[in-house]
BAVEXLO-484135 format. One record per residue: x, z, y of N, C-alpha, C, CB in turn; residue in three letters; residue number from 1. Coordinates in pm, 1 decimal. Glycine has a CB too. Example, Ala and Ser with C-alpha at 12.3 -4.5 7.8 and 13.67 -1.06 7.14 Angstrom:
1319.0, 780.0, -569.0, 1230.0, 780.0, -450.0, 1320.0, 780.0, -330.0, 1130.8, 904.6, -447.3, ALA, 1 $
1285.0, 708.0, -225.0, 1367.0, 714.0, -106.0, 1290.0, 787.0, 3.0, 1408.4, 572.5, -59.8, SER, 2 $
# end
This chain:
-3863.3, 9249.8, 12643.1, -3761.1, 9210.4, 12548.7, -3625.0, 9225.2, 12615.4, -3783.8, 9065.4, 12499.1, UNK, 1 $
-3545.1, 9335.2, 12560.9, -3444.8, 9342.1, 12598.9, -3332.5, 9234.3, 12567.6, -3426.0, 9447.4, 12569.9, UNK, 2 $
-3224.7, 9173.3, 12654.8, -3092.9, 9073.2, 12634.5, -3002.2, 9194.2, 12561.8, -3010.4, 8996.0, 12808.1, UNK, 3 $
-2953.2, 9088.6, 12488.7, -2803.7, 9155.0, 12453.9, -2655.1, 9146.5, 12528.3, -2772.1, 9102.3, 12329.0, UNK, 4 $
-2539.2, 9221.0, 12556.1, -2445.6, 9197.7, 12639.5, -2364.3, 9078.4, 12611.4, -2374.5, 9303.8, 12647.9, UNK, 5 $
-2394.0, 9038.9, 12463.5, -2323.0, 8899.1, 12476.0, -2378.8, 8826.3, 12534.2, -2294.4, 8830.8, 12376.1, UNK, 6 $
-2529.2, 8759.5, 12496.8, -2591.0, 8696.2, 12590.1, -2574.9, 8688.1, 12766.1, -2695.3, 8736.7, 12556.9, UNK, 7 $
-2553.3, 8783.0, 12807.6, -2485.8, 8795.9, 12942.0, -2356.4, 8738.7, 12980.6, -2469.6, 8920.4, 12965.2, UNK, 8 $
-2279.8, 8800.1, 12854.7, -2132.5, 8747.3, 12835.8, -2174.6, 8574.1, 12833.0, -2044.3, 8818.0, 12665.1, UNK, 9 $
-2244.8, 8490.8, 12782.9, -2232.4, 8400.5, 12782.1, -2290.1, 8279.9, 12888.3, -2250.7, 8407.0, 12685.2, UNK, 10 $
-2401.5, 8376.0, 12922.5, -2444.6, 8343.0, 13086.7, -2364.8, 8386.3, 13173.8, -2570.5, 8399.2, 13137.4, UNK, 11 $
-2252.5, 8420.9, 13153.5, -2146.5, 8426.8, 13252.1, -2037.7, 8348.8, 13238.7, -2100.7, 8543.1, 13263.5, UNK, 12 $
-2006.8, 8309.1, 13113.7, -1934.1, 8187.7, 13127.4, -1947.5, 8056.5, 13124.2, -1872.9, 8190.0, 13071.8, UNK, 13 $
-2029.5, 8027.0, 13141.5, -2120.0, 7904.1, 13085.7, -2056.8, 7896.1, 13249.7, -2325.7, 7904.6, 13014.8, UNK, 14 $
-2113.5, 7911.3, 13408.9, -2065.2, 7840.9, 13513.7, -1989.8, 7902.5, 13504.3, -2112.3, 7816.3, 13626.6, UNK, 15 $
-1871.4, 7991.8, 13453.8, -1762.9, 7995.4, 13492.5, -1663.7, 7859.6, 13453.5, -1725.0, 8117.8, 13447.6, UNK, 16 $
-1679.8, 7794.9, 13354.5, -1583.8, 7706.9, 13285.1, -1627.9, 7608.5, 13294.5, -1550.0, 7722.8, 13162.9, UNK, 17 $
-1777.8, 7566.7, 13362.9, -1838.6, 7481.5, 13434.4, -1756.4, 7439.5, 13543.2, -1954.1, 7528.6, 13472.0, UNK, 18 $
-1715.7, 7543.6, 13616.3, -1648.9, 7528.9, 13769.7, -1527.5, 7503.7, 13728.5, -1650.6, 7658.8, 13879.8, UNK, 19 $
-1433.2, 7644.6, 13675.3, -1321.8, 7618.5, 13632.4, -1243.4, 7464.6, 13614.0, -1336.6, 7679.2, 13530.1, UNK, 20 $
-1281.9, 7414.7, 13500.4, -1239.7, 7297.5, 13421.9, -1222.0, 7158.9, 13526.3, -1360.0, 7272.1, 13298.9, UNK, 21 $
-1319.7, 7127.1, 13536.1, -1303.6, 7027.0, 13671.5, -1235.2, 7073.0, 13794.4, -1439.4, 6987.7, 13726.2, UNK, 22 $
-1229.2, 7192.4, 13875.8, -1171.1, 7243.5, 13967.2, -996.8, 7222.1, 13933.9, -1230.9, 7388.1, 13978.0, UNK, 23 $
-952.9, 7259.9, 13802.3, -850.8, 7299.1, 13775.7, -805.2, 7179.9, 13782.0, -834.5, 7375.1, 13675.8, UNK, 24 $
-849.2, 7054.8, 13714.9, -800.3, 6923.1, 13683.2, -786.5, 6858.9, 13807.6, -887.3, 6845.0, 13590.4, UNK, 25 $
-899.6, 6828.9, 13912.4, -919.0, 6788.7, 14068.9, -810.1, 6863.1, 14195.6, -1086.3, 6839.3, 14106.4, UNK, 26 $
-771.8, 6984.2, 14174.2, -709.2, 7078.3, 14269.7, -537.0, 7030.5, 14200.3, -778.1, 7278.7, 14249.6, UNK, 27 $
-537.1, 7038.8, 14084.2, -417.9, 6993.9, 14061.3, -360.9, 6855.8, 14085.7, -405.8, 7018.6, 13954.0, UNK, 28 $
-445.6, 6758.6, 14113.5, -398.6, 6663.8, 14136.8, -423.0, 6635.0, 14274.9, -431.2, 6584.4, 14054.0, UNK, 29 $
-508.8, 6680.8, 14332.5, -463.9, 6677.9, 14498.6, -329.6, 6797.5, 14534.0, -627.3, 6732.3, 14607.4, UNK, 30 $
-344.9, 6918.1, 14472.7, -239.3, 6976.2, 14535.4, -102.4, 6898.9, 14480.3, -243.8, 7134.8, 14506.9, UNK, 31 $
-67.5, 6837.5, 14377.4, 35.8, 6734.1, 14337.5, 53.4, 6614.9, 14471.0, -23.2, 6655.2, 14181.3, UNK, 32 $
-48.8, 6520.4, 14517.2, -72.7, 6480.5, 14572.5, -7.2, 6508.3, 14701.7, -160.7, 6482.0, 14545.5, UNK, 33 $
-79.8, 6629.8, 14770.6, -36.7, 6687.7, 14932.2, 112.0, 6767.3, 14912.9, -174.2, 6822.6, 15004.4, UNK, 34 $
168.2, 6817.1, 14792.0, 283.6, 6861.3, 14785.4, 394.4, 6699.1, 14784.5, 282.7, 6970.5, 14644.6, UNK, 35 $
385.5, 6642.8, 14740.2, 481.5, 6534.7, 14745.0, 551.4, 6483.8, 14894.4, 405.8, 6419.3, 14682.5, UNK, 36 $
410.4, 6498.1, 14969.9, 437.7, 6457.4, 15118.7, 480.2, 6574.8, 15169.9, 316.2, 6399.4, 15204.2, UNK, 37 $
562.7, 6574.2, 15270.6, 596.0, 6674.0, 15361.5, 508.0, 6699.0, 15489.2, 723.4, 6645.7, 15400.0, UNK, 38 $
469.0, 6584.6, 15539.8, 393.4, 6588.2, 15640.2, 250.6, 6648.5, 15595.3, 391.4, 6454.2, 15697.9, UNK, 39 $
216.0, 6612.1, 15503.6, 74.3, 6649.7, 15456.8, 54.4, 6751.0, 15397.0, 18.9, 6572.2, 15383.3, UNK, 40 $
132.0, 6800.5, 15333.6, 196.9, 6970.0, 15275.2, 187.7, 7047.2, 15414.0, 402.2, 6975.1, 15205.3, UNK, 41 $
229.5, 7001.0, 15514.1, 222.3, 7114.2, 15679.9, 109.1, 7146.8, 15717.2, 272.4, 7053.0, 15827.2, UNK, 42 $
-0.3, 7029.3, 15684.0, -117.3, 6993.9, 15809.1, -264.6, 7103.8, 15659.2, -153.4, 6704.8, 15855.9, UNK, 43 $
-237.9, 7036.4, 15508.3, -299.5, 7132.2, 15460.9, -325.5, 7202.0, 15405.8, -331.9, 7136.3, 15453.3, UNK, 44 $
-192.2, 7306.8, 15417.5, -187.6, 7406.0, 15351.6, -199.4, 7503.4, 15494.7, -58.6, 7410.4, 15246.3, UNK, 45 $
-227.3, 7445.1, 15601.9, -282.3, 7532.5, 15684.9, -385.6, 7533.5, 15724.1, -238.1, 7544.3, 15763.2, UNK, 46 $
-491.0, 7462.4, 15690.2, -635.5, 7417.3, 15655.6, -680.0, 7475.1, 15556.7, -655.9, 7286.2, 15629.1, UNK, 47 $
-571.5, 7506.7, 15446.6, -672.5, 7584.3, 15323.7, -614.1, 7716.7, 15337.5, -660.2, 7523.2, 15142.1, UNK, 48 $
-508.3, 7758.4, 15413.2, -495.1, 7867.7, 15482.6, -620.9, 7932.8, 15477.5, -449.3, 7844.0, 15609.8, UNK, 49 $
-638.9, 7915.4, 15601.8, -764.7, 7916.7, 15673.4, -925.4, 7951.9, 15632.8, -764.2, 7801.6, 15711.5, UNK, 50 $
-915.7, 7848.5, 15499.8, -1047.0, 7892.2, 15432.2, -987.5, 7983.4, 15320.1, -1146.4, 7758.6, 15369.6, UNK, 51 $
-860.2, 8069.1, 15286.0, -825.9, 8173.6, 15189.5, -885.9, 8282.1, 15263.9, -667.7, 8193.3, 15152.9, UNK, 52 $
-867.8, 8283.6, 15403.2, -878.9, 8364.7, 15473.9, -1016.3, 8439.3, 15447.8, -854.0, 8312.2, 15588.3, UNK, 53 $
-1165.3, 8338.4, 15459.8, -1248.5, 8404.7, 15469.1, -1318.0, 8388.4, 15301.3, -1322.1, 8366.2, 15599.8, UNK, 54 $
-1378.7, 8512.6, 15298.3, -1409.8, 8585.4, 15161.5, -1538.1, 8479.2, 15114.9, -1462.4, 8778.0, 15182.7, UNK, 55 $
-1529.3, 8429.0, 14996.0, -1616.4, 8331.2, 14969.5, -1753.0, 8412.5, 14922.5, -1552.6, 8229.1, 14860.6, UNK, 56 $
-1769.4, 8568.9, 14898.6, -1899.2, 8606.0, 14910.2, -1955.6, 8564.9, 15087.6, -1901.4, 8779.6, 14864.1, UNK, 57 $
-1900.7, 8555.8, 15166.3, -1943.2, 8532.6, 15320.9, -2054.7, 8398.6, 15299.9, -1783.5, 8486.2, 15438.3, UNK, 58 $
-1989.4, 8328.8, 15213.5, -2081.7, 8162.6, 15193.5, -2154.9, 8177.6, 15091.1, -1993.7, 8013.5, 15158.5, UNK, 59 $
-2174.2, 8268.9, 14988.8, -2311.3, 8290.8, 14929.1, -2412.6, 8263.5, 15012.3, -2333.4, 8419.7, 14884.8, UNK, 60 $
-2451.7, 8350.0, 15092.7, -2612.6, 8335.0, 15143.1, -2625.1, 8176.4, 15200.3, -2655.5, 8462.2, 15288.5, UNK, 61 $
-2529.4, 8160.0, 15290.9, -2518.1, 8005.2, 15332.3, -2503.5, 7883.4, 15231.1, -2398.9, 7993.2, 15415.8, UNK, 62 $
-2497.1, 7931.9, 15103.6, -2519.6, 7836.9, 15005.0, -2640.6, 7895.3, 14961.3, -2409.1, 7815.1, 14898.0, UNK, 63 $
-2711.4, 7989.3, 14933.2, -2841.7, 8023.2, 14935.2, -2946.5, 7950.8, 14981.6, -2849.0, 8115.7, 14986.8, UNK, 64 $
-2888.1, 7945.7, 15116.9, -3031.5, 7893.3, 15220.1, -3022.1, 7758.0, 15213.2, -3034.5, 7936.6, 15398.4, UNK, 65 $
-2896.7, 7724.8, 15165.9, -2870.5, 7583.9, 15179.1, -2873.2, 7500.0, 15059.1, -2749.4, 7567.4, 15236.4, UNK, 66 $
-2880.7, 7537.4, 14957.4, -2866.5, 7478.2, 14835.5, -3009.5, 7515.1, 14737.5, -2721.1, 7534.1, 14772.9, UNK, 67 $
-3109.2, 7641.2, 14773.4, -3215.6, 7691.0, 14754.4, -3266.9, 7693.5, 14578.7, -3298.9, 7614.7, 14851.9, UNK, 68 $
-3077.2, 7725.7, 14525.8, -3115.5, 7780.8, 14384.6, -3023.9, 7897.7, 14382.6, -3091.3, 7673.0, 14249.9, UNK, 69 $
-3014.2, 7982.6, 14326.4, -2914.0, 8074.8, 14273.5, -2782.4, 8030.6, 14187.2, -2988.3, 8160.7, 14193.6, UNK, 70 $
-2810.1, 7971.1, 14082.9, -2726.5, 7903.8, 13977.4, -2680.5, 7836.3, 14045.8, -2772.3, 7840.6, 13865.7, UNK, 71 $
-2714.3, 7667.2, 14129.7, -2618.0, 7598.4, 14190.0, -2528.6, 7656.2, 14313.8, -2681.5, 7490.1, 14225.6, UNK, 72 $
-2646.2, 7721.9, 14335.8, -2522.5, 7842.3, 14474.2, -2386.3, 7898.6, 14469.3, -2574.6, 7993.6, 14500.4, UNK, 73 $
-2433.9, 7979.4, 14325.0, -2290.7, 8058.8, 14253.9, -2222.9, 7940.6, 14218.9, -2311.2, 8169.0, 14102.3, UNK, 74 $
-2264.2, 7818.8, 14119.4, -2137.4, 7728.7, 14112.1, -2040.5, 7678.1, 14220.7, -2177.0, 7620.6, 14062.7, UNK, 75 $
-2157.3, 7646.5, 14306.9, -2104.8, 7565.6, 14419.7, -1956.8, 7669.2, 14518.4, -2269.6, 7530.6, 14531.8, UNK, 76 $
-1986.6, 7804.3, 14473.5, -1914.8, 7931.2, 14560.4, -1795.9, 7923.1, 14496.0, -1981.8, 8095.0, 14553.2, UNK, 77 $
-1849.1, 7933.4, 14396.6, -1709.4, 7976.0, 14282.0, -1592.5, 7832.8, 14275.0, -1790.6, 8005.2, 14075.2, UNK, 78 $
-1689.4, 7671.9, 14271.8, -1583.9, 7573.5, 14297.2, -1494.9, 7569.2, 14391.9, -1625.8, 7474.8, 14308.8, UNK, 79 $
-1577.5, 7619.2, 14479.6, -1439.3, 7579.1, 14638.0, -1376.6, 7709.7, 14634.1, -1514.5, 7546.7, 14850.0, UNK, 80 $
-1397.8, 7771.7, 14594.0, -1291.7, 7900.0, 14587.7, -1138.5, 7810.9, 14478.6, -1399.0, 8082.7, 14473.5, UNK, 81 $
-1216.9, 7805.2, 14342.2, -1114.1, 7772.7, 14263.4, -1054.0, 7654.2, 14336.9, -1156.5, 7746.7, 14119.3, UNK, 82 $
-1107.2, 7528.6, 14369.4, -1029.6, 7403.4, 14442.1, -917.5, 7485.6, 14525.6, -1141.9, 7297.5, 14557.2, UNK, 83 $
-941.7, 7568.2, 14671.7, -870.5, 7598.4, 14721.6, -751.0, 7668.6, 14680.9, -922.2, 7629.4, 14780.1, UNK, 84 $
-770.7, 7706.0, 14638.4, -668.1, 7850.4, 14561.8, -579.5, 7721.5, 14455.1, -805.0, 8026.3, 14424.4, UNK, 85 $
-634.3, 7656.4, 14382.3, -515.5, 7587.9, 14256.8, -474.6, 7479.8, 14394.6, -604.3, 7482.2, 14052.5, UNK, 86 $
-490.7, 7418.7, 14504.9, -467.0, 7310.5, 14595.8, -344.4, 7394.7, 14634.3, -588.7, 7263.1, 14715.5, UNK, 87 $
-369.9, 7519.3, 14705.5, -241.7, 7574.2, 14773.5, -110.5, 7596.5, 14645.8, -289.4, 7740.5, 14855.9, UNK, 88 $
-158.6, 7636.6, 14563.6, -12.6, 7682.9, 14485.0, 32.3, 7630.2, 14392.5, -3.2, 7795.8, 14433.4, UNK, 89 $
-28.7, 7466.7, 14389.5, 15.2, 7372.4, 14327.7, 104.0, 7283.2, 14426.0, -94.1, 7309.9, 14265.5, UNK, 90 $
35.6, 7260.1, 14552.8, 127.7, 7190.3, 14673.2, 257.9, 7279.6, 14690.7, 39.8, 7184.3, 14833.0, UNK, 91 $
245.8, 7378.6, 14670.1, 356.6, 7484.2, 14694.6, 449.1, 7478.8, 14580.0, 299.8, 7634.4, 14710.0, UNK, 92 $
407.2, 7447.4, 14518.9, 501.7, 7436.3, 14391.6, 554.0, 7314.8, 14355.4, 439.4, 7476.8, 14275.4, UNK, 93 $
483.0, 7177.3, 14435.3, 547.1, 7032.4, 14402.1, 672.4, 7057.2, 14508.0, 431.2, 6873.0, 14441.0, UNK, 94 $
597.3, 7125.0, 14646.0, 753.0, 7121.5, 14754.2, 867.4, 7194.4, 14704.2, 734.7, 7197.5, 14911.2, UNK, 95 $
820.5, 7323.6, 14648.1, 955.2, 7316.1, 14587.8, 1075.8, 7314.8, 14473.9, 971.0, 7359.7, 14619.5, UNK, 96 $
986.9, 7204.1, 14387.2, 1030.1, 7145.9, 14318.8, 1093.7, 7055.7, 14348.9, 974.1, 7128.7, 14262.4, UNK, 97 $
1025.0, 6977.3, 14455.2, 1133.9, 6853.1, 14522.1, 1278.4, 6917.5, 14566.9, 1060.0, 6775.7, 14681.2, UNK, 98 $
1273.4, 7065.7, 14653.5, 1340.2, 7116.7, 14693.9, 1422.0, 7145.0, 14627.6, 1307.5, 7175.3, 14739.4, UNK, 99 $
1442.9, 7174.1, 14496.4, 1515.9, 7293.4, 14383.4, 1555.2, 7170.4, 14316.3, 1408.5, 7430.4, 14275.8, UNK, 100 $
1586.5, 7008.6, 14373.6, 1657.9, 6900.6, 14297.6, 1587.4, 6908.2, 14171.0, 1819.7, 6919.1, 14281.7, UNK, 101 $
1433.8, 6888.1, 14185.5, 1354.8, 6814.5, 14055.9, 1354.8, 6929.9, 13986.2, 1427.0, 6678.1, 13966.9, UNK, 102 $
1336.6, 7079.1, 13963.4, 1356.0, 7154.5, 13885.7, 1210.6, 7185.2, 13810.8, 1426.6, 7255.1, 13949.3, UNK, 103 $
1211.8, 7155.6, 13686.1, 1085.6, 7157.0, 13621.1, 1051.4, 7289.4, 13600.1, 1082.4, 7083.7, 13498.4, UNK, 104 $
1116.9, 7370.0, 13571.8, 1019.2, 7510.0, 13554.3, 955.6, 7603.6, 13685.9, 1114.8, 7620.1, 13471.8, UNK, 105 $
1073.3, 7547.0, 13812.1, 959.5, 7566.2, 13890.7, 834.2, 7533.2, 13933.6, 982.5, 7565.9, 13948.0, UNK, 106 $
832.7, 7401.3, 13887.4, 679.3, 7304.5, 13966.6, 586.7, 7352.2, 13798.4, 715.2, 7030.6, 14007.7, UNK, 107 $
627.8, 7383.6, 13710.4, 537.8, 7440.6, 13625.3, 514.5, 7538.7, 13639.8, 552.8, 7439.1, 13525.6, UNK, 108 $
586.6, 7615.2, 13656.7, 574.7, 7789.2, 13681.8, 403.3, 7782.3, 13804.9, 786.4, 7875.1, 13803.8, UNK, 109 $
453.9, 7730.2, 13909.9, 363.0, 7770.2, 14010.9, 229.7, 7691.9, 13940.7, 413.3, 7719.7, 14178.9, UNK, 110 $
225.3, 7538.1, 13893.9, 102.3, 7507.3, 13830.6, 16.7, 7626.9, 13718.2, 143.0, 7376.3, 13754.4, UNK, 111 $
85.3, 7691.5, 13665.1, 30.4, 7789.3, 13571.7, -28.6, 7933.2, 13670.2, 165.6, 7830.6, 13452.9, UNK, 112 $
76.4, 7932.8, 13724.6, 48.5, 8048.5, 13835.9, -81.1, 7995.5, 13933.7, 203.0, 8074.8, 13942.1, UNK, 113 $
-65.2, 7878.1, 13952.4, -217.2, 7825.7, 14026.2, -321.8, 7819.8, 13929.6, -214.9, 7668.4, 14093.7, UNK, 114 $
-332.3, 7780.4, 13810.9, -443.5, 7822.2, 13739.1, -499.3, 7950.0, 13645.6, -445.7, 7739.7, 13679.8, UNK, 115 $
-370.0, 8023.8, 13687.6, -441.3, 8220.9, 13677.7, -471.4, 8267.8, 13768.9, -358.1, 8347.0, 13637.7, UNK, 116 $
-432.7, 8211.5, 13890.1, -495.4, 8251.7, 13993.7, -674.2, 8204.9, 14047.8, -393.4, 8211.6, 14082.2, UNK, 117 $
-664.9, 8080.0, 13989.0, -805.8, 8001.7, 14007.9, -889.5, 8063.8, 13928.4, -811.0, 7849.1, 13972.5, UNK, 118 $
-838.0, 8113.5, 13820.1, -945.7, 8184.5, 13682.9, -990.7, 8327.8, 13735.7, -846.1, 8216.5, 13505.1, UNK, 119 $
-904.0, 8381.2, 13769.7, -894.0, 8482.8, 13823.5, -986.4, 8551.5, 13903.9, -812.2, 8469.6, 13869.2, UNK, 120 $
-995.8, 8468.7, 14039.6, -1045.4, 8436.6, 14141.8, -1231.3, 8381.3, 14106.9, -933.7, 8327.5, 14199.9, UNK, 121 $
-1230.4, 8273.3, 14020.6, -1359.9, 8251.2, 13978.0, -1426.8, 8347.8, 13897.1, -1362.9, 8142.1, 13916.0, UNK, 122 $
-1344.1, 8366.3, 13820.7, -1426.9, 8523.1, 13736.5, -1477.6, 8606.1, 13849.3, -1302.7, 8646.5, 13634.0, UNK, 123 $
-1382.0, 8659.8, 13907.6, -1387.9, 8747.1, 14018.3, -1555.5, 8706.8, 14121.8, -1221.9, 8713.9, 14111.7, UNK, 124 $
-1548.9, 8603.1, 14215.7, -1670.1, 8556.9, 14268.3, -1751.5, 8547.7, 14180.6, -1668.6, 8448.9, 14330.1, UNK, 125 $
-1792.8, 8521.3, 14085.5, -1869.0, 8442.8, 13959.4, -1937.3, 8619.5, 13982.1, -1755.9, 8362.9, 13765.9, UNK, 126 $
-1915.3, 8714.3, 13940.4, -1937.0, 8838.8, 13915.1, -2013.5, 8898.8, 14038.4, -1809.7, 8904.0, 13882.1, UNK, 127 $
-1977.8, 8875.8, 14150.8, -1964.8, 8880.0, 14289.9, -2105.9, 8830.2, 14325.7, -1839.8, 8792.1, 14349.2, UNK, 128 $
-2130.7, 8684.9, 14313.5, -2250.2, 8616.6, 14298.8, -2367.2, 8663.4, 14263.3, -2236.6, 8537.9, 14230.5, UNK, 129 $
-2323.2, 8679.4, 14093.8, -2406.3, 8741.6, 14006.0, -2482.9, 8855.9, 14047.7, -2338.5, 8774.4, 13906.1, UNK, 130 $
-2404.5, 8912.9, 14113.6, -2439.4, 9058.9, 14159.1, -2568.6, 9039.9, 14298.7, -2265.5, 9146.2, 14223.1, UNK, 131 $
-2489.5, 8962.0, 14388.6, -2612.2, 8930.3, 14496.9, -2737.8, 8882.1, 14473.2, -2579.2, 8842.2, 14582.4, UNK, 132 $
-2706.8, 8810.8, 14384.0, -2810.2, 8666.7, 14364.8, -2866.8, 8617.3, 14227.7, -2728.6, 8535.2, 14410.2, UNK, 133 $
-2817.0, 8675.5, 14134.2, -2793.0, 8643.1, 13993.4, -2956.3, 8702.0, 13909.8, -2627.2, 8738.5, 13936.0, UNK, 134 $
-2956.4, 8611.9, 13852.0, -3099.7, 8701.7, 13759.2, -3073.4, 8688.0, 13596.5, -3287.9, 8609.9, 13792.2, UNK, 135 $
-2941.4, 8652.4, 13560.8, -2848.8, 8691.9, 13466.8, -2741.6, 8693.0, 13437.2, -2860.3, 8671.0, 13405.4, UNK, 136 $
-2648.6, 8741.3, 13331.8, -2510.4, 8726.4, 13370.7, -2439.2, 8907.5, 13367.0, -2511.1, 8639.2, 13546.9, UNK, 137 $
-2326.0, 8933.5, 13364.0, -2261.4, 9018.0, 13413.0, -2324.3, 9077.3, 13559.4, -2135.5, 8960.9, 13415.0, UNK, 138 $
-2294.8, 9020.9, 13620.3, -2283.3, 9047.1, 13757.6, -2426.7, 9092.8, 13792.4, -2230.5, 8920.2, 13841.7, UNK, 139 $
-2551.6, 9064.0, 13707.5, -2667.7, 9069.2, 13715.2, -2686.7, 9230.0, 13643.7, -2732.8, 8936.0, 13650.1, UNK, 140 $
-2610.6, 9239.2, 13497.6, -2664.2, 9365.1, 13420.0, -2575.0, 9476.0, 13482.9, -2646.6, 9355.8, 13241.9, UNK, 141 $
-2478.8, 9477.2, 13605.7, -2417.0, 9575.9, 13670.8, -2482.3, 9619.2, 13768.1, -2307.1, 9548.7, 13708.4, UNK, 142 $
# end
């Protein structure tokens, strides 16, 4: 019995907006959070530096072996991707908002810009996943 491509389409968003939604809401309010402080804006946005750095297909298999489903694997990949990514360019955008004397379209600008980037980014892995590990989905019928 053959699937249809929506059906895929929809096993692909189903953990995408799984992850998304909570990520977006949680990352924004810690990166609000660590942007307010100055001291704490230094210490981790060079900590999540750090984990931008390495490619979150690298922690597939290590969420593989470690989590010993596929589905919670890919969620679990795709959350800390999105957390990290909306944390940095939301903190980046409260500092300089403080900076720019309270200027609201900047600290919005970058919040929006942090959650096209998080969508972005999760689609992106989500597909990525799918592809390694997936036994449906996009990433599965490619």
């Amino acid at each position: 019995m053959k699937s249809s491509i929506l059906l895929d389409i929809l096993a692909t968003l189903q953990p995408l907006f799984l992850c998304y939604i909570p990520a977006a809401i949680l990352g924004i309010f810690i990166g609000y959070t660590i942007g307010v402080n100055a001291i704490a804006y230094q210490l981790f946005s060079r900590l999540l530096q750090i984990r931008n750095s390495i490619t979150s297909i690298a922690f597939s298999p290590i969420a593989l072996i470690l989590l010993k489903e596929n589905d919670i694997a890919a969620i679990f990949v795709v959350l800390i991707r999105i957390l990290s990514s909306v944390i940095v360019e939301t903190a980046t955008g409260i500092q300089k908002f403080c900076k720019q004397d309270n200027n609201v379209c900047v600290g919005i600008h970058y919040i929006f810009k942090a959650l096209k980037i998080g969508l972005w980014t999760a689609w992106f892995k989500l597909i990525a996943t799918e592809m390694l590990a997936g036994s449906k989905g996009l990433g599965f019928l490619i």
